[in-house]
N, C-alpha and C positions, 0 to 999 in steps of 0.2 A: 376235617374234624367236625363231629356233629357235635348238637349244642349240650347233649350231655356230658361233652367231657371239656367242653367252653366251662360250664357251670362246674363242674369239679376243680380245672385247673383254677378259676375266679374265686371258689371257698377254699382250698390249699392256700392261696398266695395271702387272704385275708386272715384265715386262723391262724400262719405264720408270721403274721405282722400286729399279732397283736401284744400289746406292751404291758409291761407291770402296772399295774391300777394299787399296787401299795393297800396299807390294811387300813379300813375303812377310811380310805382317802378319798374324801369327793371329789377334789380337785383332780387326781390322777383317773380318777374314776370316766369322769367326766373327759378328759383328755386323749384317754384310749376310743371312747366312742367316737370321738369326732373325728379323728386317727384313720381310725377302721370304715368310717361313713365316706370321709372325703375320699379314700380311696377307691370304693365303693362307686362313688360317684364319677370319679376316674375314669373307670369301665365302662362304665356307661357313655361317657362323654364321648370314649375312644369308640363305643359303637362295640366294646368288646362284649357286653351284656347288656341286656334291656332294664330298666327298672324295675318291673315286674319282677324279672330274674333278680337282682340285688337285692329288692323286698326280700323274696323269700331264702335265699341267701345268709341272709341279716337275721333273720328270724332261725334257720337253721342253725347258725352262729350262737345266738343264744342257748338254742337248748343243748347245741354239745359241747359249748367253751362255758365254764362258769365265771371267768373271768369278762366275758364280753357280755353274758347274763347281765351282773353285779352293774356293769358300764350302762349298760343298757337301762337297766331298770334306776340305776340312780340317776339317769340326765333323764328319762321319762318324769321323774317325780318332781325334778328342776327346773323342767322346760320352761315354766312362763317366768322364771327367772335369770335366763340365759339369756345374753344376746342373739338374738335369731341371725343376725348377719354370722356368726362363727360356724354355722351350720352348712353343710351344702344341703342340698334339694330332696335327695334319700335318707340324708341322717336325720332332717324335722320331721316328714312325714312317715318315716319308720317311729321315732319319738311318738310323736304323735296316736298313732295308731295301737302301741303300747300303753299308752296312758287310757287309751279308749278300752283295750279290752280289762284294764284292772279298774273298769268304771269307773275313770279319773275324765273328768271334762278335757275335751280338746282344748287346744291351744291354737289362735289364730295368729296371722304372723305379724299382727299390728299389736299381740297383746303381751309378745316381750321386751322384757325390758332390759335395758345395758348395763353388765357384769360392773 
């Protein structure tokens, strides 16, 4: 299997696992992303995807599920108000790097704080 159909079967398994985020629920909001990240991170861990790949992945996620959008972009807005330990490794620095490009200051991992 080459890695382009790695990376299809890895956004299949993620855009079908992602959960009701409820209407303007932050907390559900917020739930799905970490959901969808730690899994994400899964992949990785198993050596099934690289980071790299999950980045872009995660970012593909957004722009064709609006519902992992909405996730995404409300824990970006939250991040220095989340506990950083609920996060895995690609779900902060995806966060992250979202807050960056809507010219929102980053977030360092000493600078959140506990839910």
């Amino acid at each position: 299997m080459d890695e382009a159909d790695i990376s299809l079967q890895a956004y299949d398994k993620l855009h079908s696992s992602i959960p009701s985020i409820g209407f303007l629920s932050r907390k559900k909001r917020i739930k799905a992303y970490l959901k969808i990240t730690a899994m994400a991170q899964d992949m990785i861990d198993e050596q099934e995807i690289s980071e790299e790949q999950a980045i872009f992945l995660l970012s593909i996620l957004a722009r064709k599920s609006s519902p992992f959008q909405k996730a995404a972009m409300m824990t970006a807005l939250n991040l220095a108000k989340i506990d950083k330990k609920l996060f895995s490794a690609v779900g902060f620095k995806y966060a992250n790097e979202l807050r960056c490009s809507l010219q929102l200051l980053p977030v360092d991992d000493n600078q959140t704080l506990s839910s």
